[in-house]
C-alpha positions as CSV (number, residue, x, y, z in Angstrom):
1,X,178.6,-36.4,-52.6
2,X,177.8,-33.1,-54.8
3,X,177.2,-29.6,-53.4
4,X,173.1,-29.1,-53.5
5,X,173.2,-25.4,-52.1
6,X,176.2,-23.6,-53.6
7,X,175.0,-21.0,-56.8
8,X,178.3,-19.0,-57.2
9,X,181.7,-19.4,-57.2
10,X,184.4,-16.7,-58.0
11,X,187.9,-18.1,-58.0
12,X,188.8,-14.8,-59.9
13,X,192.8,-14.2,-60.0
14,X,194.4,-17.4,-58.7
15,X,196.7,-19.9,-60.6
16,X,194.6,-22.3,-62.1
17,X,196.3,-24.0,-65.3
18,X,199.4,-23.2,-64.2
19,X,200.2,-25.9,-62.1
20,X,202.5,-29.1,-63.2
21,X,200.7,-31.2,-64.9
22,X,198.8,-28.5,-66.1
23,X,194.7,-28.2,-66.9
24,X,194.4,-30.3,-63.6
25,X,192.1,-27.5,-61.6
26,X,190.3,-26.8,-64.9
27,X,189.4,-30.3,-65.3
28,X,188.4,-31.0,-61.9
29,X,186.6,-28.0,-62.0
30,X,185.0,-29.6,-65.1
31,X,184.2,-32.6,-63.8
32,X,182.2,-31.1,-60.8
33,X,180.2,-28.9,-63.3
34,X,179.0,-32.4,-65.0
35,X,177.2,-33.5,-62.3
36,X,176.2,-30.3,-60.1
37,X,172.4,-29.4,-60.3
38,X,172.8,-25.6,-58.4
39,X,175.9,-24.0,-59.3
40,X,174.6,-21.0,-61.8
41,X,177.6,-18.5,-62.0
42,X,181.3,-19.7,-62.1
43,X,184.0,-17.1,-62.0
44,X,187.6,-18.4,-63.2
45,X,188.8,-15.0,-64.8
46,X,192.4,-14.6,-64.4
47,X,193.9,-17.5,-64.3
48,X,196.2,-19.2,-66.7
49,X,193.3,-21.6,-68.3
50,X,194.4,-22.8,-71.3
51,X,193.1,-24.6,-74.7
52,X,192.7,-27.8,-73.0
53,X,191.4,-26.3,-69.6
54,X,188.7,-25.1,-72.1
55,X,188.2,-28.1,-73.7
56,X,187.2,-30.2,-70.0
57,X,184.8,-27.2,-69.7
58,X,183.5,-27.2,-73.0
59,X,182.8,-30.8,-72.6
60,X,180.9,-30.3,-69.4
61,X,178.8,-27.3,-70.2
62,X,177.3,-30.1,-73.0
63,X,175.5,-32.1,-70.4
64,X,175.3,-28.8,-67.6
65,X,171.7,-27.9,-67.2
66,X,172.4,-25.4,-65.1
67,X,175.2,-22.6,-65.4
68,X,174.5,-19.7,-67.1
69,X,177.1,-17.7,-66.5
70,X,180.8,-18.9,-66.8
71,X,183.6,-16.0,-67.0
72,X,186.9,-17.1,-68.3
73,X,188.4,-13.6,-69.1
74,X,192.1,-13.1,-68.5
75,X,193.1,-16.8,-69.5
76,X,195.1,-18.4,-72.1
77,X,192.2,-19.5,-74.2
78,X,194.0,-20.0,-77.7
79,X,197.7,-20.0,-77.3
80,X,198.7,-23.2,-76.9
81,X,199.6,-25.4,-80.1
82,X,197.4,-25.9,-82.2
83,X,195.9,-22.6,-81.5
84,X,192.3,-22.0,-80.9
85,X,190.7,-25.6,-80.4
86,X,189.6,-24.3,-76.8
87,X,187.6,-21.5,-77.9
88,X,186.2,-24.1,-81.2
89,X,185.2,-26.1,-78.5
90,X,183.2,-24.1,-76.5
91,X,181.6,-22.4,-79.4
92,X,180.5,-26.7,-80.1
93,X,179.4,-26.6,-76.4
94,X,177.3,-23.5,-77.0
95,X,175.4,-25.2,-79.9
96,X,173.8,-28.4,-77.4
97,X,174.3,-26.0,-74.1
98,X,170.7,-24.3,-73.6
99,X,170.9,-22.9,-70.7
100,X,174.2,-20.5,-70.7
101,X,173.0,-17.0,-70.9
102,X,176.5,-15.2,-70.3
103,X,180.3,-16.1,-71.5
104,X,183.0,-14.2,-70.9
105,X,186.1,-14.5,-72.9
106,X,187.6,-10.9,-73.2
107,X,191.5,-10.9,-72.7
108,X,192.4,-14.3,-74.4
109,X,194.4,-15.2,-77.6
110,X,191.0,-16.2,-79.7
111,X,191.9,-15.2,-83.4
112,X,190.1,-15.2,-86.3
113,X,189.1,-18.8,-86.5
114,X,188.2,-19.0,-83.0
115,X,185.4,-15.7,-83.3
116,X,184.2,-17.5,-86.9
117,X,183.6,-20.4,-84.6
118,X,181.7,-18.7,-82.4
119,X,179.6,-16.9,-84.5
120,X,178.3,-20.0,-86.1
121,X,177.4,-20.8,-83.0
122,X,174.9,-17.9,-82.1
123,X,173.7,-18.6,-85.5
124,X,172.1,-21.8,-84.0
């Protein structure tokens, strides 16, 4: 059964990603957002979400219709190895994805490679 009523949710400052297996919040998290039809602003700043975290989400905000805001500052977006497919990925999400109006992703490892990723993005 999917949540019909709930808009937000902030799970600001917690320890998601850093649980063993890892990326197991994230992608649940992920797998929600595939088939939710309400939820508008998610929250997961601070956390420990890392390159594959951000690649679940990435995949989900490609068929999302309806979050368009999705904070991921404070993470671990673009440390793991290979560095900086997370952040490629959601700059591929944000080339189908035409609803997200606001992405946050201050505080994380992105490099060069990742911001030249996401700039051809917003070129779209």
């Amino acid at each position: 059964r999917v949540n019909a009523v709930l808009t937000s949710l902030v799970l600001w400052d917690n320890n998601i990603g850093e649980e063993w297996p890892p990326e197991e919040g994230a992608k649940a998290l992920a797998s929600a957002l595939r088939v939710n039809a309400v939820l508008t602003d998610l929250n997961l700043g601070q956390n420990k979400i890392g390159d594959e975290d951000a690649n679940a989400l990435a995949s989900a905000l490609r068929v999302n219709a309806v979050l368009t805001s999705l904070v991921l500052w404070d993470n671990n977006i673009g440390e793991e190895w290979p560095p900086e497919e997370g952040a490629k990925a959601l700059a591929s999400a944000l080339r189908v994805n035409a609803v997200l109006t606001d992405l946050n992703l201050g505080q994380n490892k992105i490099g060069d490679e990742d911001a030249n990723a996401l700039a051809s993005a917003l070129r779209v």
